[in-house]
N, C-alpha and C positions, 0 to 999 in steps of 0.2 A: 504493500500500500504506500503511494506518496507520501500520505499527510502524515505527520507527527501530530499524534495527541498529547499534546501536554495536560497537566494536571490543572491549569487553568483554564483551559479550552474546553478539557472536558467540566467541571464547575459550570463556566459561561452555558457552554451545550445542553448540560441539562436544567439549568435556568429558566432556557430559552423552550426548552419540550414544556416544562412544569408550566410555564406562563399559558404558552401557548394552548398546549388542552384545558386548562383554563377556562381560559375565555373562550375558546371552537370549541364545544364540549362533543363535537365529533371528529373530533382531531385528534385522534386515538394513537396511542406511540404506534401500534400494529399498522395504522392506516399510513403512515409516512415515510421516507425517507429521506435523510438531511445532510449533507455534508456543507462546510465550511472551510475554505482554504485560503490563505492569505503569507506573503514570507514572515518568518519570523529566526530567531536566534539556531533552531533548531531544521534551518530550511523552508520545507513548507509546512505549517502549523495548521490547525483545526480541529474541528469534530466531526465524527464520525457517526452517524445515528441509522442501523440498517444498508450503508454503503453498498454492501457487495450484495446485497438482494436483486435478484433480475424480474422486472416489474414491465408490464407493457408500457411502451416508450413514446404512442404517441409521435407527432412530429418532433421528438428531439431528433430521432436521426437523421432529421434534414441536415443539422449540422454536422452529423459522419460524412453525410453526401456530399456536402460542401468541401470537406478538407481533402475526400476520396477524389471528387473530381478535379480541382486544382491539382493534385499532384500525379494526375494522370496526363490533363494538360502540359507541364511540366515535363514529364516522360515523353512526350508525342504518342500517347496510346491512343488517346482520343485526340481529334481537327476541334479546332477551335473555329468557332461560326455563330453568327448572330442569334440565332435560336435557343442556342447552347447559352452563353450570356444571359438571354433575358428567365431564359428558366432559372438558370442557378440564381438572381435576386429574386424573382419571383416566390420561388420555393422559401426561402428566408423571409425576405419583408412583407410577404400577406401569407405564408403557409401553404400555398399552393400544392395539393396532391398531383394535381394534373401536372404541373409545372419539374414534382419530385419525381412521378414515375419518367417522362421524359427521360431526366437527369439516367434515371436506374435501366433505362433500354440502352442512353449510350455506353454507360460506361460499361454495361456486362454483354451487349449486343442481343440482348432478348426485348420478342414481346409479350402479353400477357393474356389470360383468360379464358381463350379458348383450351379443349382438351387437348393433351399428350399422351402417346404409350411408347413402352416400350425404351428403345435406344434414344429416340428422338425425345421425350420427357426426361431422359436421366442425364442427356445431353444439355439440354437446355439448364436446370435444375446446378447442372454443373458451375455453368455461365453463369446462374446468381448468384454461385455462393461465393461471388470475387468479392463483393461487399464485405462479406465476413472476412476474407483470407486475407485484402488488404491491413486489415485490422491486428488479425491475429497473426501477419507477420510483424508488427511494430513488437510484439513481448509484452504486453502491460499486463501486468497481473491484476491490473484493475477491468478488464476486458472477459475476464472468466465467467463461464455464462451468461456472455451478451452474443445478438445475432441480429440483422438488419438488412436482411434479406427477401425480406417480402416487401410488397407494391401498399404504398397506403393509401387505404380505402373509405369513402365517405359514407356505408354502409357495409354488408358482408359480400364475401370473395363466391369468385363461382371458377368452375373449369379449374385447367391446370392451378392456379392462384390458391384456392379451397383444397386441392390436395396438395400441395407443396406444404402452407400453412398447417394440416391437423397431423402432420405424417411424425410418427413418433409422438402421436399424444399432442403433443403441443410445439410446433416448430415457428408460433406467430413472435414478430420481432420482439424483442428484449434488451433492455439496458441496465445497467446499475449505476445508481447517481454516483461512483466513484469515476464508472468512466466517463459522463460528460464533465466532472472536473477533471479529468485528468487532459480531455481533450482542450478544455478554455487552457488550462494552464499550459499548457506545449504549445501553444499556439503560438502564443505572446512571451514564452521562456523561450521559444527556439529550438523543439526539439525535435516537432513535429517534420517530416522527409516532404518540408516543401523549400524554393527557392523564394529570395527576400519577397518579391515582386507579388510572388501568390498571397504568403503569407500577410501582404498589406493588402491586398483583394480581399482575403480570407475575413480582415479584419474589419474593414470596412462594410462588406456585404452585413455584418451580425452585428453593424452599430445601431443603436435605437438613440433617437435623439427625446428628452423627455420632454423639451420644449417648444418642441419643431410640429406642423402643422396635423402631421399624422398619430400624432401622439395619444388623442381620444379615440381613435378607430378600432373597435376592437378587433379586426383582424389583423394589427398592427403588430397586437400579442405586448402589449407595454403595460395599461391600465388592467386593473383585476389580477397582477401577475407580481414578482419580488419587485418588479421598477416602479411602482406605479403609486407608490408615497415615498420615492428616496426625495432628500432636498434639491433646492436646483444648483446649479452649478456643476454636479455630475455629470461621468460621462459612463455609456452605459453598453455593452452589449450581451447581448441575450437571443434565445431560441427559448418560446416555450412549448409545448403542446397540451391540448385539450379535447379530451373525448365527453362525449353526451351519450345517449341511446345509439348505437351500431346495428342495434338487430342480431348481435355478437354477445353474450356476458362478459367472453372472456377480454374483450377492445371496448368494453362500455363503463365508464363512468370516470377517467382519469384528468388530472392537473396538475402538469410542471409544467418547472422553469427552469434555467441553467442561466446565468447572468455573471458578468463581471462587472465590478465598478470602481470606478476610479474617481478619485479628487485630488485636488492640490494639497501637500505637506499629510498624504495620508497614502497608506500603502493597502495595495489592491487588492482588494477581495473578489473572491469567487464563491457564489451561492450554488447549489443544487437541490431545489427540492420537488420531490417525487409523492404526488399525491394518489388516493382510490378509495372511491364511494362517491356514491348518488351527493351526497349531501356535501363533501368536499369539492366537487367537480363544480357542483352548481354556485359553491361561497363566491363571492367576487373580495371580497375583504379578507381571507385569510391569507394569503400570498402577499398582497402590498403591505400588510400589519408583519406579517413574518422578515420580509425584508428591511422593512425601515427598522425595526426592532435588531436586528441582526447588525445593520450598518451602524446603529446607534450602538450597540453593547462593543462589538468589534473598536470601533474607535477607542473606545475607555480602557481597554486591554492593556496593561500595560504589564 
């Protein structure tokens, strides 16, 4: 695991759980997952609350998509072309499915939905799992039991998609909030196997401005989410994802967020939190209370 827990972080960490179920009194430690990372004396410092649990992910893994496809571009595996371009913001600044699967035909050369057998289904099947493989050749041990290999859908899958997804019980994407911080932190640490160019693409595309015109949209993904009570003057980037009704149990009712934030004469924190249930998905105040709360307690740190 990256983060070091210190003895004060964890104090802070469970502070922050005890407030919080609280006042959400369905904000159940079981229902969450939290991580917290920031430098500090000991590297990178924080808490750790259900980190390595793998949780349906929602549109977080637009942002794997985003750092997969930069460094594919990079490689010349994939042409770079104006369609290409507008999916990759698209997929990022309104959440675009349509915009993400695009993203997920170029980069593994498949398409979607209809049936497969045989050679040609095991074939294909192969081609998605570049998604994962990129992944799981970087090493993170914070990547264990995660997968982002399926098309995300505004409702439930049919054709090849439906059997890809149930094969072995359960094969629908997965993340653990260790590795969307692992991925903000590499981004912006430098570790991540992109050249500068991308990685200020990278960084750019996942900026949310709090101030800026778009900022009450909720498909913007800023408002009802960690950004959405920090002070002004921040500077902020983030991916969140949000599920409702799917027609799915197992893809219906989630809310996260994955955020960095930055100020002047303060040092950068990184949020992740990973929510599930009817009644969290629907809260529009627990995530912006969770975040300001977090950026407030984090400053005092000392």
């Amino acid at each position: 695991m990256f983060v070091t827990v210190t003895p004060k972080w964890q104090n802070l960490g469970e502070d922050l759980m005890t407030e919080i179920s609280g006042r959400f009194t369905t904000a159940r430690a079981e229902a969450m997952a939290l991580v917290i990372a920031q430098p500090g004396a000991f590297g990178v410092e924080g808490f750790v609350h259900r980190g390595d649990v793998p949780i349906y992910p929602c549109s977080l893994v637009k942002a794997f998509h985003l750092i997969h496809a930069l460094a594919a571009l990079d490689e010349d595996r994939i042409e770079a072309h104006g369609e290409l371009d507008r999916a990759l913001r698209d997929m990022i600044l309104w959440s675009s499915n349509t915009a993400t699967n695009y993203v997920i035909d170029i980069l593994t050369g498949t398409t979607g939905d209809t049936l497969l057998d045989g050679a040609e289904y095991l074939d294909w099947k192969s081609k998605r799992e570049k998604l994962n493989r990129f992944f799981w050749r970087l090493g993170w041990p914070e990547w264990e039991g995660c997968r982002i290999a399926q098309k995300l859908m505004d409702d439930t899958r049919y054709g090849r998609e439906a059997r890809f997804a149930s094969e072995g019980g359960d094969n629908l994407n997965r993340l653990t909030a260790l590795s969307g911080a692992r991925l903000l932190w590499d981004l912006f640490d430098e570790e991540l196997p992109l050249s500068v160019p991308a990685k200020g693409r990278a960084q750019a595309i996942l900026s949310r401005n709090p101030a800026g015109p778009d900022a009450a949209d909720p498909n913007y993904q800023l408002n009802g989410y960690l950004g959405g009570d920090l002070p002004s003057g921040v500077s902020v980037w983030s991916k969140a994802g949000h599920n409702l009704w799917t027609g799915d149990a197992a893809t219906s009712w989630f809310k996260h967020d994955m955020i960095r934030i930055e100020a002047p004469d303060r040092a950068p924190l990184i949020v992740v939190a990973m929510t599930q249930g009817k009644d969290l998905a629907e809260d529009a105040d627990l995530l912006p209370h969770l975040g300001r709360l977090i950026w407030d307690r984090a400053g005092n740190l000392s």
